[in-house]
PAGU-768166 format. One record per residue (C-alpha): residue number from 1; residue in three letters; x negated, z, y negated. Coordinates in nm, 4 decimals. Layout:
+------+------+----------+----------+----------+
: resi : resn :       px :       pz :       py :
+------+------+----------+----------+----------+
:  NUM :  ALA :        X :        Z :        Y :
...
+------+------+----------+----------+----------+
//
This chain:
+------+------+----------+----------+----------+
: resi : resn :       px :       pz :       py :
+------+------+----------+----------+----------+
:    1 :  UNK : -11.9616 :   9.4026 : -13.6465 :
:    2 :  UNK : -11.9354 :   9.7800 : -13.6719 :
:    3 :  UNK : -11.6990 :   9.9684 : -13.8486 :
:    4 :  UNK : -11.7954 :  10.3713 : -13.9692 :
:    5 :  UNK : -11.5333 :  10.5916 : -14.0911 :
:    6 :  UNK : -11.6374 :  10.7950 : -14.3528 :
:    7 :  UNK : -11.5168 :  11.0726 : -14.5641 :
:    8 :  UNK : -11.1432 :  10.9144 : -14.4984 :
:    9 :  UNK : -11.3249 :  10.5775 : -14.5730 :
:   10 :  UNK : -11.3595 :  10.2723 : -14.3475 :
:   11 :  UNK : -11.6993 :  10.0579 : -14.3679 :
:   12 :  UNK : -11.8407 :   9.8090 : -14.1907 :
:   13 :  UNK : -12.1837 :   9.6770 : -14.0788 :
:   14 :  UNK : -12.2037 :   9.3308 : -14.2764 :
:   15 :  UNK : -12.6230 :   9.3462 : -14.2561 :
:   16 :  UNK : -12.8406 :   9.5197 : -13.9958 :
:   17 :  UNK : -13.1431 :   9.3690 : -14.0506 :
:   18 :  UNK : -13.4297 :   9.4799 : -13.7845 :
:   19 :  UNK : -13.2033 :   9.7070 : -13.6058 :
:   20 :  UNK : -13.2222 :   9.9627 : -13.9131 :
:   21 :  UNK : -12.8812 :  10.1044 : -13.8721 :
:   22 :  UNK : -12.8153 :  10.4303 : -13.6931 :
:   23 :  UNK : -12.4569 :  10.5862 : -13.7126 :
:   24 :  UNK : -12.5306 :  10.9277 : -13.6631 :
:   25 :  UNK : -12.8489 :  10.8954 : -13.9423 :
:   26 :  UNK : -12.5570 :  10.8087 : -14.1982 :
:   27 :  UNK : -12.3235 :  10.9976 : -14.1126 :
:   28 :  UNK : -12.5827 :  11.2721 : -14.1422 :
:   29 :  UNK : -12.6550 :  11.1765 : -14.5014 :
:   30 :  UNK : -12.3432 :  11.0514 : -14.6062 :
:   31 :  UNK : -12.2080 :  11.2470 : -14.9330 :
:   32 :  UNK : -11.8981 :  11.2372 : -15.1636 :
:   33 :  UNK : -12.1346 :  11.0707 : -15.3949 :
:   34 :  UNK : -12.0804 :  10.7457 : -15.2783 :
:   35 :  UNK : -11.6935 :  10.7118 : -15.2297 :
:   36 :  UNK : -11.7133 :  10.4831 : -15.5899 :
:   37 :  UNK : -11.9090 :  10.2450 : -15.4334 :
:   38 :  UNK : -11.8160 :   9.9312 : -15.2655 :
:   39 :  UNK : -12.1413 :   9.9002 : -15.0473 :
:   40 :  UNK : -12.4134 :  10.1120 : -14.9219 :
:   41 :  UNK : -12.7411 :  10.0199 : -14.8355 :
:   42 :  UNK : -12.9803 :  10.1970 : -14.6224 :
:   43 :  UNK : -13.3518 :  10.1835 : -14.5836 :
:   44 :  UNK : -13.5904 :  10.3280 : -14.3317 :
:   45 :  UNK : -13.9208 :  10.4576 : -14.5135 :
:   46 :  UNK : -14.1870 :  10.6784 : -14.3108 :
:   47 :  UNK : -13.9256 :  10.7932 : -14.0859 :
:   48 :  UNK : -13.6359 :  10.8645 : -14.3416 :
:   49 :  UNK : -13.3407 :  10.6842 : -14.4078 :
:   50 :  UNK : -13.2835 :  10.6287 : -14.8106 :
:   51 :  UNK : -12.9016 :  10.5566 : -14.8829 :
:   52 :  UNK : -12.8247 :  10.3864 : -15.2277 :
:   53 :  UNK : -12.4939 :  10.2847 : -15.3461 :
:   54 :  UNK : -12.3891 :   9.9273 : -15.4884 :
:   55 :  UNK : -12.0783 :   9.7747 : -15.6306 :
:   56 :  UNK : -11.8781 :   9.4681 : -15.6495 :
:   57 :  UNK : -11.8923 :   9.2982 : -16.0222 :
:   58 :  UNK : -11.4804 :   9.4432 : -16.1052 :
:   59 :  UNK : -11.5701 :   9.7891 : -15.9601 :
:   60 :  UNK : -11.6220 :   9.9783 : -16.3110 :
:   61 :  UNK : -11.9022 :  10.1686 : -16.2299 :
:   62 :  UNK : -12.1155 :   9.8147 : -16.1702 :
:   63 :  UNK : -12.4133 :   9.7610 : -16.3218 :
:   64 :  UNK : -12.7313 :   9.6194 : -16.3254 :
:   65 :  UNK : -12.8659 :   9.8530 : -16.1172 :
:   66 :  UNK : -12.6140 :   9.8595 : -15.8610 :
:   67 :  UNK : -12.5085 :   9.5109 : -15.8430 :
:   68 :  UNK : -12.4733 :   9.4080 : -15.5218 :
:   69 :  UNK : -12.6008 :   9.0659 : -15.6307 :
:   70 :  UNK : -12.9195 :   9.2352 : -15.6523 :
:   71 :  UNK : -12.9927 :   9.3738 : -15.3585 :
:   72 :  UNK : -13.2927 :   9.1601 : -15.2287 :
:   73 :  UNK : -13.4293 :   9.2610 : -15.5455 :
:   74 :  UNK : -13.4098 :   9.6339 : -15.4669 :
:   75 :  UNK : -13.5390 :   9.6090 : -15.1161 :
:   76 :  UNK : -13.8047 :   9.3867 : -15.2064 :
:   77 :  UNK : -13.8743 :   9.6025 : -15.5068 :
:   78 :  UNK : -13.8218 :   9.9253 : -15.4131 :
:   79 :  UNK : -13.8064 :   9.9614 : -15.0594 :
:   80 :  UNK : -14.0797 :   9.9885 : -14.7860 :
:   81 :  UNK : -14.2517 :   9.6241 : -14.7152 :
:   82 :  UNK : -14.0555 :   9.4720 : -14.4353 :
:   83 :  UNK : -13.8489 :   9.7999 : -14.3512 :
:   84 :  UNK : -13.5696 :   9.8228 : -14.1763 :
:   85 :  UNK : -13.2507 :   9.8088 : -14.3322 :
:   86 :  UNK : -12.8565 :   9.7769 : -14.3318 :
:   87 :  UNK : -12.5575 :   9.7007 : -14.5700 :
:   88 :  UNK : -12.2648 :   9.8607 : -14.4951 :
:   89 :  UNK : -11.9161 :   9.7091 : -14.7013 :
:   90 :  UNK : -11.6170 :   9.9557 : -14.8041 :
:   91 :  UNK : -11.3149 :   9.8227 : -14.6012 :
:   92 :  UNK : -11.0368 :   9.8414 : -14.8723 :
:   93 :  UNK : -10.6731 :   9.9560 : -14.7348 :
:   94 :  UNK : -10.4622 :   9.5742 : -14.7209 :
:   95 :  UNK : -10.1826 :   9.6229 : -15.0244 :
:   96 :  UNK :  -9.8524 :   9.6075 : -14.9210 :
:   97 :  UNK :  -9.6352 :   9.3287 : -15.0613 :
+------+------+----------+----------+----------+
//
C-alpha cells in the first residue's frame, strides 16, 4: 500500500475505496490537529476532501465518536452517498527491546 509522511509521522493507505485518495489533497489539508489520532479518514464531497480523525480503543482520546470501529457508520451517516473515500493508519515507530 502507500505510505505518507506527515508532520514527522508515517501513515499508510489501509483503504482507498473508489480511488478517493490523493496525496497532495492531504497533504494540503493535513494539520497538527490530528497527530493524536491513530487513523484518518478522508471523504470526497462536491469536490472537497473532508478529513476526520479516529482512534484505536487504548488511544485515550477514543470515543464514540471517533472509534474506528465505527467508521462505516460515519461514512454511511455522514458522508456523501457512495463517495469516495480512504483510511489512512498511523505507522507507530517498532519499540526497541
Amino acid at each position: 500500500m502507500n505510505k505518507i509522511l506527515l508532520e514527522n509521522f508515517e501513515w499508510e493507505v489501509i483503504e482507498n475505496y473508489k480511488e478517493g485518495y490523493d496525496a497532495e489533497a492531504v497533504k494540503s489539508r493535513y494539520t497538527e490537529y490530528f497527530e493524536p489520532y491513530d487513523y484518518i479518514v478522508g471523504d470526497w464531497s462536491y469536490g472537497k476532501l473532508r478529513l476526520k480523525g479516529f482512534c484505536d480503543k487504548l488511544n485515550l482520546i477514543c470515543n464514540r465518536s471517533n472509534d474506528i470501529k465505527f467508521k462505516d457508520d460515519y461514512i454511511k451517516d455522514l458522508c456523501s452517498y457512495e463517495c469516495k473515500y480512504f483510511v489512512l493508519k498511523k505507522i507507530k515507530p517498532e519499540k526497541n527491546s
